[in-house]
C-alpha positions in Angstrom: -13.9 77.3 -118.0 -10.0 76.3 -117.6 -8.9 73.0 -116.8 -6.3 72.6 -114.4 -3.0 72.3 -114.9 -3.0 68.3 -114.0 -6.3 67.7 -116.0 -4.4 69.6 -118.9 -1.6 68.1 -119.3 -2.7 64.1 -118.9 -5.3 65.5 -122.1 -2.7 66.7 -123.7 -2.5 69.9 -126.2 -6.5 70.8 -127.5 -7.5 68.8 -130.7 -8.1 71.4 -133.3 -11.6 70.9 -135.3 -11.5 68.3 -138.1 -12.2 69.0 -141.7 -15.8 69.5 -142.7 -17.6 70.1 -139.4 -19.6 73.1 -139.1 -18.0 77.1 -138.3 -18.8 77.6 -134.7 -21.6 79.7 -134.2 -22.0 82.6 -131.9 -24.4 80.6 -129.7 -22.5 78.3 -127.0 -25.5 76.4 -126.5 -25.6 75.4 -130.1 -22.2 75.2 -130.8 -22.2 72.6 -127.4 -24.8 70.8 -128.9 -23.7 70.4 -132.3 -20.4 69.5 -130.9 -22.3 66.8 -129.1 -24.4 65.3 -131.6 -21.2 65.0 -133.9 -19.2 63.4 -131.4 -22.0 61.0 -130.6 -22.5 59.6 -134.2 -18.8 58.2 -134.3 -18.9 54.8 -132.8 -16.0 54.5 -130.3 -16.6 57.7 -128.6 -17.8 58.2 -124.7 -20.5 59.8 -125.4 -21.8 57.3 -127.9 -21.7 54.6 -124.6 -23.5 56.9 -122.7 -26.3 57.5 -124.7 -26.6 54.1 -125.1 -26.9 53.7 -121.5 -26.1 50.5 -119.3 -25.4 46.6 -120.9 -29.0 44.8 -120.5 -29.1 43.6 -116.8 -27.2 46.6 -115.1 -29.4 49.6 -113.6 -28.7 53.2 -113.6 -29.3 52.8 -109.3 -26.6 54.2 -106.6 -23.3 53.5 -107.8 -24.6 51.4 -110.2 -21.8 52.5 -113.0 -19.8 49.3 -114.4 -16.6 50.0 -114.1 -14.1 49.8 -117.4 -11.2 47.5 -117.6 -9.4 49.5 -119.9 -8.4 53.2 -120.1 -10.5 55.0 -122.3 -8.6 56.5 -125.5 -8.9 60.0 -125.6 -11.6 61.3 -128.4 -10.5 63.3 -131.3 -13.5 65.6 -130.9 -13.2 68.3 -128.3 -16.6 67.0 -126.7 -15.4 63.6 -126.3 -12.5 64.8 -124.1 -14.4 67.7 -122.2 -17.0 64.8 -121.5 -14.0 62.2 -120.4 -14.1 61.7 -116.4 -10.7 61.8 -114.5 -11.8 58.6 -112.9 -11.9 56.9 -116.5 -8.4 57.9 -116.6 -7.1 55.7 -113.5 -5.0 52.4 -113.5 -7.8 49.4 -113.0 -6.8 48.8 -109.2 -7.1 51.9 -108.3 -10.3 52.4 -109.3 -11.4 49.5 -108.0 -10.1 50.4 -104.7 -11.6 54.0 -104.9 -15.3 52.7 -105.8 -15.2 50.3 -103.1 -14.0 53.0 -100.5 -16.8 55.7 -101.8 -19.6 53.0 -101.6 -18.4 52.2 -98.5 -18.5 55.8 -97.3 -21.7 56.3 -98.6 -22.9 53.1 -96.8 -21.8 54.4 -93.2 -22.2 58.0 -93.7 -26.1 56.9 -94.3 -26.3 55.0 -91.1 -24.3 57.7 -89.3 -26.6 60.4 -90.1 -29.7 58.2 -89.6 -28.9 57.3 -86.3 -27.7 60.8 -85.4 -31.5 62.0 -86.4 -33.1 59.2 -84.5 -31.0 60.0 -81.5 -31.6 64.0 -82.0 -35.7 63.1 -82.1 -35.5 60.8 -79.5 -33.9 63.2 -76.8 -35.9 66.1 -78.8 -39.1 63.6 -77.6 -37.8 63.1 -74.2 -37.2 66.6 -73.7 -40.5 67.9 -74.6 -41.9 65.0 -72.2 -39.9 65.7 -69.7 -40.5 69.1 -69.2 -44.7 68.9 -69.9 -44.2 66.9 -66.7 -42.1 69.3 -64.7 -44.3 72.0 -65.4 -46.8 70.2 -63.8 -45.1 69.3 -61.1 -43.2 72.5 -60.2 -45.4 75.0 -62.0 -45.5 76.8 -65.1 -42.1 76.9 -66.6 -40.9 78.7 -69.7 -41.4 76.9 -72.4 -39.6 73.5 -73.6 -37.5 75.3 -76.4 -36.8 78.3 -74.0 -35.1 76.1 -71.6 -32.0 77.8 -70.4 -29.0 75.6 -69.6 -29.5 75.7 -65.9 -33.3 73.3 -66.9 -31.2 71.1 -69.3 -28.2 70.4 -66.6 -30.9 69.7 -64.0 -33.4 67.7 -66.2 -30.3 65.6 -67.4 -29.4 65.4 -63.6 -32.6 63.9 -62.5 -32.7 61.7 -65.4 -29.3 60.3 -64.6 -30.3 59.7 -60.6 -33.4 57.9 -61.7 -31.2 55.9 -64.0 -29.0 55.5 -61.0 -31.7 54.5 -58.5 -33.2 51.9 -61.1 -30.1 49.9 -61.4 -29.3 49.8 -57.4 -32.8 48.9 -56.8 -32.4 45.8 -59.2 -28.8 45.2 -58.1 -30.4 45.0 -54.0 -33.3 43.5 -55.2 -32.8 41.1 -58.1 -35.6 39.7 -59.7 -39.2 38.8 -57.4 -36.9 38.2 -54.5 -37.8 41.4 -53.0 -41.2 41.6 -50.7 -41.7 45.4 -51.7 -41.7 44.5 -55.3 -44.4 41.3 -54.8 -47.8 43.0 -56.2 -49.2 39.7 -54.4 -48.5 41.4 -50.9 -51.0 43.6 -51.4 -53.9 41.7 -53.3 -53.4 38.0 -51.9 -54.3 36.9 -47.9 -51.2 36.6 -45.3 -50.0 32.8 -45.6 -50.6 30.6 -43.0 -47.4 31.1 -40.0 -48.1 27.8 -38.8 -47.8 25.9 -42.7 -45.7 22.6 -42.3 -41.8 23.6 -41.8 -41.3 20.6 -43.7 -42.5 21.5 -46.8 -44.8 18.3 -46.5 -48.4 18.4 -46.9 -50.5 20.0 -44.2 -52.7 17.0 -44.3 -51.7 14.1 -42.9 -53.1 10.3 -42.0 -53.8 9.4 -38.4 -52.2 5.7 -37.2 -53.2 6.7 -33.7 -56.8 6.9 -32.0 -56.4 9.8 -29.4 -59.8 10.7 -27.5 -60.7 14.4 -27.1 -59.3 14.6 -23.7 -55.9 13.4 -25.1 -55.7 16.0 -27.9 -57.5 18.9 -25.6 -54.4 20.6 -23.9 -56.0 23.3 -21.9 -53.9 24.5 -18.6 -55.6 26.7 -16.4 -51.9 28.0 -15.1 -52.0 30.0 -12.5 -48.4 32.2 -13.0 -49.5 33.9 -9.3 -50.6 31.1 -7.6 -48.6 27.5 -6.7 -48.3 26.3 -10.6 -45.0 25.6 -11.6 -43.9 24.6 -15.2 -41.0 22.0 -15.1 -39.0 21.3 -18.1 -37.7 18.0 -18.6 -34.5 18.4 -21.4 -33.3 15.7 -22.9 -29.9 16.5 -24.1 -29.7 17.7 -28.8 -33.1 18.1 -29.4 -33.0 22.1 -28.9 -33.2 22.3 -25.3 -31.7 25.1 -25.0 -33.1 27.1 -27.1 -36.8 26.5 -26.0 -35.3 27.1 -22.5 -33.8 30.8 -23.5 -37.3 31.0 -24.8 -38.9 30.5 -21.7 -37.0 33.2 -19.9 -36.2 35.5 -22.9 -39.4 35.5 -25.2 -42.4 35.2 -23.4 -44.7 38.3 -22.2 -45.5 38.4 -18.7 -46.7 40.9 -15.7 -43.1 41.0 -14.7 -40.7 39.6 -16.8 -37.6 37.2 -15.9 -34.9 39.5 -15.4 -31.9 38.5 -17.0 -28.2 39.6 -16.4 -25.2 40.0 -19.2 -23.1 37.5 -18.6 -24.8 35.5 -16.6 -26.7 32.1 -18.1 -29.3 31.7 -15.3 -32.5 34.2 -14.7 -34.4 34.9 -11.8 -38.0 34.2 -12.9 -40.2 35.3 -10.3 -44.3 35.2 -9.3 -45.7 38.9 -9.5 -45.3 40.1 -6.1 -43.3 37.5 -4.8 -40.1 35.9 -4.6 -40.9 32.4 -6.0 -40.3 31.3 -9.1 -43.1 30.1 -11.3 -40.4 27.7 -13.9 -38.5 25.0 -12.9 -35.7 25.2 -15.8 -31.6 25.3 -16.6 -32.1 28.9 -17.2 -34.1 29.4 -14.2 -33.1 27.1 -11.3 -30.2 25.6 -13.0 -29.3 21.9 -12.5 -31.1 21.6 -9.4 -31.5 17.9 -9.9 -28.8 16.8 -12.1 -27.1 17.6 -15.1 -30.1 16.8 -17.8 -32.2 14.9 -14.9 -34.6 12.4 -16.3 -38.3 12.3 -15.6 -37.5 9.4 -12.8 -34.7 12.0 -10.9 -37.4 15.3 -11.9 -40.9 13.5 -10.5 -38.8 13.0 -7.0 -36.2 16.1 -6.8 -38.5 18.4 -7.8 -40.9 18.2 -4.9 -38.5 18.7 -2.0 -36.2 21.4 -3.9 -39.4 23.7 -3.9 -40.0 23.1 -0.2 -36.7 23.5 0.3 -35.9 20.4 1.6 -32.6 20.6 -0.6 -30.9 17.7 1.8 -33.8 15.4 0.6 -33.0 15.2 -3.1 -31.6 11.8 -2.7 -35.2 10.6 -1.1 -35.6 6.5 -0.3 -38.5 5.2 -2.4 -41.4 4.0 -0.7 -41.4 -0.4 0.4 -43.0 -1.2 -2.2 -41.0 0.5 -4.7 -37.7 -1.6 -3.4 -39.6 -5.0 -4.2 -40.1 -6.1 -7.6 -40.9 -3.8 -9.9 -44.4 -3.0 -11.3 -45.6 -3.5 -14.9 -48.3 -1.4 -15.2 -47.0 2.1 -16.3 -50.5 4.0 -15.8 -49.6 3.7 -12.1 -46.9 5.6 -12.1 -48.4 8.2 -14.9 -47.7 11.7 -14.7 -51.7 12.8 -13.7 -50.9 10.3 -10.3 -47.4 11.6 -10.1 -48.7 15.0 -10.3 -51.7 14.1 -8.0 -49.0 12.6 -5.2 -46.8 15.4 -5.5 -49.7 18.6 -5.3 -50.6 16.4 -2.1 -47.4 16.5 -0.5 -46.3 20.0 -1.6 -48.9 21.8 -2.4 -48.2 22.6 -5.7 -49.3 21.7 -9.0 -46.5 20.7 -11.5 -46.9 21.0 -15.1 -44.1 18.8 -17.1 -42.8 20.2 -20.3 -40.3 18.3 -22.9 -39.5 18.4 -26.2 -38.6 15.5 -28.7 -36.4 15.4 -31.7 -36.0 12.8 -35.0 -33.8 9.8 -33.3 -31.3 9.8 -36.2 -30.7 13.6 -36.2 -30.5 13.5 -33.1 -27.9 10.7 -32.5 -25.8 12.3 -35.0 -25.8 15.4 -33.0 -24.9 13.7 -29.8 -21.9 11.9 -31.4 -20.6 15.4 -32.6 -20.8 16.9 -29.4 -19.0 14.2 -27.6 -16.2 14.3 -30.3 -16.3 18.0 -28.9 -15.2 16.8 -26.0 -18.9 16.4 -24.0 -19.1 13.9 -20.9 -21.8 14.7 -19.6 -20.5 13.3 -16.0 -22.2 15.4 -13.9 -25.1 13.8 -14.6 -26.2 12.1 -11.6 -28.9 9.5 -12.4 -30.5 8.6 -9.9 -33.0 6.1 -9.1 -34.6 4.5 -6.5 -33.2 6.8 -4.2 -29.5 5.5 -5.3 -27.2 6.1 -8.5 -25.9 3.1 -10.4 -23.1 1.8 -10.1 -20.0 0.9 -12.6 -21.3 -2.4 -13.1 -25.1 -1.2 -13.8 -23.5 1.2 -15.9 -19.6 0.9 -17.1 -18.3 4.1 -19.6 -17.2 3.6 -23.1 -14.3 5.3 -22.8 -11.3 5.5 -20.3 -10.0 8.9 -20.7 -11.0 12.2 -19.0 -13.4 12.6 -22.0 -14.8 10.5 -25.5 -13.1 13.5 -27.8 -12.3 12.7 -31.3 -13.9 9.0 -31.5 -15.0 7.9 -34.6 -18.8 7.2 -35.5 -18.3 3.8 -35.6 -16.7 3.2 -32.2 -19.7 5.3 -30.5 -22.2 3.2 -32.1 -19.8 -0.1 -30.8 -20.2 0.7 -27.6 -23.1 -1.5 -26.0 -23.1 0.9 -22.9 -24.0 4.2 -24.8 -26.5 6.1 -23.3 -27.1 7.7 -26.5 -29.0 4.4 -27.9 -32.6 5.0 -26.9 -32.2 8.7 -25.0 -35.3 9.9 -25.6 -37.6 6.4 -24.3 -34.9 6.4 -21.1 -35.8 9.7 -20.0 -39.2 9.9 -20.6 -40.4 6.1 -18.9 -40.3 5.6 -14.9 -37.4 3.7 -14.4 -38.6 1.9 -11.1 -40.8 -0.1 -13.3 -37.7 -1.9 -15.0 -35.5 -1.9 -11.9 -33.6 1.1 -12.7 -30.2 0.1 -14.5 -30.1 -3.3 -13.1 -30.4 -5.7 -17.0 -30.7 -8.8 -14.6 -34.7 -8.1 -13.1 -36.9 -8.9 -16.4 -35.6 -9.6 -20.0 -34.3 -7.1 -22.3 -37.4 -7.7 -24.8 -40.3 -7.5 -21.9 -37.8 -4.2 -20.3 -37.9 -2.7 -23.9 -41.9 -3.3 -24.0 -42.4 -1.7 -20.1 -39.8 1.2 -21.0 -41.7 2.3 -24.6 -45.1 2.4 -23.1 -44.6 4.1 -20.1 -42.5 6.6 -22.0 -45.7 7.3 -24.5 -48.0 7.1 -21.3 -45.8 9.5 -19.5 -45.5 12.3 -23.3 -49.3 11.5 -23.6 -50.3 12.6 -20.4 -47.8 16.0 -19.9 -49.0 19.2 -20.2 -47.3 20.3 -23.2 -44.4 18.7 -25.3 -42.9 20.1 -28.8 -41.2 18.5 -31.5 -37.7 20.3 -32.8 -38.8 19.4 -36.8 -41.8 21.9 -35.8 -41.1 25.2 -34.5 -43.7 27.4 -35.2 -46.5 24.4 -34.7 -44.3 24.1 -31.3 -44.8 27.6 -30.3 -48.7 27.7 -30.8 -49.1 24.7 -28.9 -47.6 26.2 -26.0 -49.5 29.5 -26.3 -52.7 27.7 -26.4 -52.1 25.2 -23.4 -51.0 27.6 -21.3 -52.2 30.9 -22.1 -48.8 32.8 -23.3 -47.9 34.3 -25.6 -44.2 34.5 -26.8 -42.8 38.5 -27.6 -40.8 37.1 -31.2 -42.0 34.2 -33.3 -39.9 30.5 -33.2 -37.2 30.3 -36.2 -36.9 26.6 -37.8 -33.6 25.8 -38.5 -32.9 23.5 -41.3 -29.3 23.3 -41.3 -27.6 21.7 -37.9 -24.7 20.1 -37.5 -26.3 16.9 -37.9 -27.3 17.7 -40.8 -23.6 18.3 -42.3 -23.0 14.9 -41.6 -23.0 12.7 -44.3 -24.0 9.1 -43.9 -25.0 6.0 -46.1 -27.5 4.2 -46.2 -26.4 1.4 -44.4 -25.2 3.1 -41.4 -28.2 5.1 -41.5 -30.1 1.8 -41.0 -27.7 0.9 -38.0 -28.3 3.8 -36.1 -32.2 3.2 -36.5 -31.4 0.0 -35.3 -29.5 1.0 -31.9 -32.8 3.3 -31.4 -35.6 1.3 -32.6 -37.3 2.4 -29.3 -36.5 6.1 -29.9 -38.2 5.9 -33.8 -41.4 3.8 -32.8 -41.6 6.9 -29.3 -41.1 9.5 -32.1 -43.8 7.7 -35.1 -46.1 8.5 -31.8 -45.6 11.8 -30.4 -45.2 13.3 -34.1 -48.6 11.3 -34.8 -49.7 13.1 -31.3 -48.5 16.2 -31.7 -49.9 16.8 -35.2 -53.6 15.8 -34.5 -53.4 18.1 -31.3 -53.0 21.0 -33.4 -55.3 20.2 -36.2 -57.6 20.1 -32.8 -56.5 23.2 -31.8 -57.2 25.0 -34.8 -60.1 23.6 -35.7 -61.5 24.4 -32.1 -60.4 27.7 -32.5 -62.1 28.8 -36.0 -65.2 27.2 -34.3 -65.1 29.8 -31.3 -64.3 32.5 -34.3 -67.5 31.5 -35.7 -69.2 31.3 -32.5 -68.2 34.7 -31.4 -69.4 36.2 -35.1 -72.7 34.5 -34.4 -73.2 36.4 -31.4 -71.9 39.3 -32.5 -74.4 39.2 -36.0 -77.5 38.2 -33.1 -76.6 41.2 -30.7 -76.2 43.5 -34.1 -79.3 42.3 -35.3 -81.2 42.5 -31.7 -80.0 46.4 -31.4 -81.3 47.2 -34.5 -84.9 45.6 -34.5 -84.9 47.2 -30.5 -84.0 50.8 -31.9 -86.7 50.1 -35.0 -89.7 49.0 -32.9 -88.8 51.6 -30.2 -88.6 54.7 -32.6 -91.7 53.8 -34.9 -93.8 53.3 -31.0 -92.3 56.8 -30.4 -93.9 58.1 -33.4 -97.0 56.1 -33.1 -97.6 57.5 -29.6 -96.8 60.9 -30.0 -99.2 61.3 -33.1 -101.4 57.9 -33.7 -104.4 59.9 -35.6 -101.7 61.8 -37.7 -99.6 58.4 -38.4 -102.6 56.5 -39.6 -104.3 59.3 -41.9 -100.4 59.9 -43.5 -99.2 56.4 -43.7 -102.1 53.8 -44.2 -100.1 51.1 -44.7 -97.8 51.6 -41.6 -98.1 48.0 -40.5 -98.0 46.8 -43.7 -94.2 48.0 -43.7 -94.0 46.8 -40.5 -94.9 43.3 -41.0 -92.8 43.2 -44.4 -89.6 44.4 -42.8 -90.3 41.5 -39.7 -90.6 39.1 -42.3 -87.6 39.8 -44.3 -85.3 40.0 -41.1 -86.9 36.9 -40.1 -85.5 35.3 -43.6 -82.4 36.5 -43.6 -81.7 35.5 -40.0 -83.3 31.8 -41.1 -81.2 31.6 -44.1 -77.8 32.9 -42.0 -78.4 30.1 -39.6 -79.0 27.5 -41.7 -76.0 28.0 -43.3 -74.1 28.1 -40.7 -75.3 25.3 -39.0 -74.8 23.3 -42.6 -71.3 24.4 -42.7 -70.9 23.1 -38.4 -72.3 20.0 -39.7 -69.4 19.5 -42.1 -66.8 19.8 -40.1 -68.2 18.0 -37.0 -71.1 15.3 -38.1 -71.3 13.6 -34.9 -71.8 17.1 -32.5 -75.2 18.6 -31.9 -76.5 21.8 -33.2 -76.0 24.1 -30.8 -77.8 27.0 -32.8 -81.4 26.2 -34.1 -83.7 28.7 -36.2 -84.3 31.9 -35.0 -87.7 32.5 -32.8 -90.5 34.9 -34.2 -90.3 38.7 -32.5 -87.9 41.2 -30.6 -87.9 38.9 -27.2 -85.6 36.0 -28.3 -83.4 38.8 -29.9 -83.4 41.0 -26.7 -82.6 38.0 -24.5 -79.9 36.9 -26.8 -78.3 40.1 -26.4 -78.4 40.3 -22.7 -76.8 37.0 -22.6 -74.1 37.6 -24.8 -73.3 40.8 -22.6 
């Protein structure tokens, strides 16, 4: 075999046989291996450091081959050069750099051809995969290596819109935010809808001692007769939007019908043409911008007769002399008594209440609005104060843009102690006059006729508690509302950001309004734990009767089919089945336990929750009588 023409000349012209080595033979194999064998016995030839194989420490592995500093000198024998690598032959740095670059190469054409494999099996994998589940899908299908190109473009097609529809759905849905994705919806109960919107706990310690008829709110109203809700809104504490409520949300034989545009809707009775709520969406301001319950319990009366000319009505004589200190007198079950006697008409008063501070805040942002709130008439004692009863705080057309701590300077503010104001019977403190009792003994008559006055209203909601608000309502007066309430936790009293210290100021301007609220929150909560408790007892009441009447029907069909068979063949009955009343008495008795064992536990569990109320239920009488009777009364 030729060399080439490079290889031939860096070797240089062929070495010609030295003197005394062997004739070649006719046998290249020999002649090779001769050739070999002499070149190997001189000492500084290459294939004399082959054979000897690597310095002690180096391995004959993958590119293992140390490399050599120097140029090899060519060998004398013919062998020696045939065996003499071109790489040998290279300066030092270039060989370097060349064994570097192919160990390199070898490195990453390994990983590239490993990867390439593992990605060939994996789609291979998915492939086969794919199409088993095709075919079971959409029928027998050629086989997975028959696939045409048409199955590969639309297998690779699906694959990508899955893809596709996997990363939207966790771009929409991030995470456990989404309901569809909560395994929980399915396996876990609904949540309470009534759980605190405060986050606090639904248990909570009583300072009050209400008696039942103080927590029971149960209106028999009458929506076709003379009944007539009033609502008594006292001005931030979401008014309004228990009033849109009222006239928006609520189902009913024939609804309010409301206009576009137009604030006010006409809530009439079912066939007639009165109207049933006495609101700002409903009547409007027939007594006043905001009219307190001192204006409402004497302007409401005559506006419903129609004696509209009478809103401005003289009190009584006694009324103009000195006021009276006992606020039961003038409470709203003998308000409500004197005005059903003079109308006709019962009147159910409705409010709702708000945190003082919140509140105040809110008030303070609306006047800087530009809110005056001068059309607000109050009246009392069949007169309206005057400037001196009650000068302004400001001299303008409005209060806009005052600063919070002007409005809380002003000694005149109506804001201080809203809430007690318009709930308490004026007339007992000499309306606005501050020169009939002593601000501390006014401050004591205002606050308790204000709680005697919430205590004793139909119904009355607290802003802090929407839903809670809501189901109050429905069970005192027998609605129910179309859309559930929505608590709102940020207002624009909440935005405002105040210290500490004035925070304890404005406390202090409404001391009256926080000690009012303490009570009706302390009120309102107790008269729902009522109201719920009350009604899982009618739940289990009405599952009681419902188990008896089951029960009852059954033992009646029993007893009723086996005398049908006994009297159509006695002698037949009693020769086949001996022990016919054996099984009789057996089944009695084991109905009889279970009933006993039913009752006693659930009389056990009525103890629990109310130890000081009697049994109604006792053990369950012997035979089908107490059973049938139990079933005729529960029809």
């Amino acid at each position: 075999m030729a060399l080439p023409a490079c290889a031939a000349r860096a070797l240089g012209p062929p070495l010609q046989p030295e003197r005394g080595a062997p004739a070649r033979t006719t046998c290249p194999r020999r002649h090779s291996r001769v050739e070999a064998e002499l070149a190997g016995s001189r000492p500084g030839s290459v294939a004399a450091s082959v054979r000897a194989g690597p310095p002690r420490g180096v391995s004959r592995g993958f590119n293992s081959q140390p490399l050599l500093d120097e140029p090899l000198k060519a060998s004398s024998s013919p062998a020696g050069a045939a065996r003499t690598p071109l790489f040998a032959l290279l300066p030092r740095g270039r060989r370097r750099r060349m064994h570097d670059l192919r160990r390199r190469w070898d490195l990453g054409s390994l990983c590239r051809a490993l990867l390439t494999r593992g990605l060939a099996a994996l789609g291979h994998s998915l492939k086969h995969v794919l199409g088993a589940i095709f075919s079971k899908i959409f029928g027998p299908l050629a086989s997975v290596g028959n696939m045409d190109e048409k199955s590969n473009k639309l297998l690779l097609a699906l694959v990508m819109l899955f893809l596709f529809a996997v990363i939207v759905l966790q771009y929409v849905c991030p995470g456990t935010e989404c309901q569809l994705l909560r395994l929980q919806a399915f396996s876990s109960p609904m949540p309470d809808p009534y759980r605190s919107e405060d986050e606090s706990s639904a248990r909570f310690v009583p300072r009050y001692n209400f008696s039942r008829g103080d927590l029971l709110r149960k209106v028999d109203f009458d929506i076709k007769g003379d009944d007539l809700i009033v609502f008594l809104h006292i001005q931030k504490t979401g008014g309004t939007t228990f009033g849109r409520h009222l006239v928006r949300n609520i189902q009913l034989e024939q609804p309010c019908e409301c206009r576009v545009g137009q604030k006010k809707c006409t809530c009439h009775r079912p066939g007639k043409r009165e109207t049933w709520l006495f609101s700002r969406f409903s009547t409007g301001w027939s007594c006043g911008l905001h009219a307190d319950w001192t204006e409402l319990t004497s302007c409401v009366p005559a506006v419903v007769d129609g004696k509209r000319d009478a809103r401005l009505r003289p009190s009584s004589k006694d009324r103009r002399g000195s006021p009276n200190t006992n606020p039961d007198a003038n409470s709203p079950s003998s308000t409500k008594a004197r005005n059903a006697s003079k109308s006709g008409k019962n009147f159910h008063y409705i409010t709702i209440l708000r945190d003082p501070v919140s509140r105040y805040l809110s008030e303070w942002r609306h006047v800087q609005r530009g809110a005056t709130w001068k059309a607000s008439l109050h009246v009392c004692d069949g007169r309206p104060p005057t400037s001196e009863e009650l000068p302004s705080c400001y001299t303008g057309d409005d209060w806009s843009g005052c600063p919070l701590k002007e409005f809380m300077d002003c000694p005149y503010n109506l804001a201080n102690n809203r809430q007690v104001r318009m709930l308490s019977d004026l007339t007992l403190v000499g309306c606005y006059n501050l020169s009939v009792m002593p601000e501390k003994q006014r401050n004591k008559v205002l606050l308790e006729s204000a709680k005697s006055n919430l205590k004793h209203m139909a119904f009355f909601g607290l802003t802090e508690f929407q839903r809670k608000t809501q189901y109050l309502f429905e069970k005192t007066f027998n609605m129910n509302f179309i859309s559930p309430f929505t608590q709102y936790n940020t207002t624009r009293a909440s935005s405002v950001e105040i210290n500490e210290e004035i925070q304890k100021r404005i406390e202090g301007l409404n001391f009256l309004d926080m000690e009012l609220y303490s009570y009706a929150k302390d009120l309102f909560l107790q008269r729902y734990q009522f109201m719920r408790q009350k009604e899982h007892q009618e739940a289990r009441q009405k599952r009681q009767e419902q188990r008896k009447f089951l029960k009852g029907r059954f033992l009646q069909t029993h007893f009723q089919s086996q005398g049908q068979g006994q009297s159509q063949n006695p002698s037949q009955n009693q020769s086949q089945n001996p022990n016919l009343n054996v099984n009789q008495n057996v089944t009695q008795n084991l109905i009889q336990n279970l009933t006993q064992n039913l009752s006693h536990k659930e009389n056990r569990e009525s103890q629990k929750q109310n130890p000081g109320q009697e049994q109604s239920d006792g053990n369950t009488s012997n035979g089908t009588n107490d059973y049938i009777g139990s079933v005729e009364k529960w029809r």
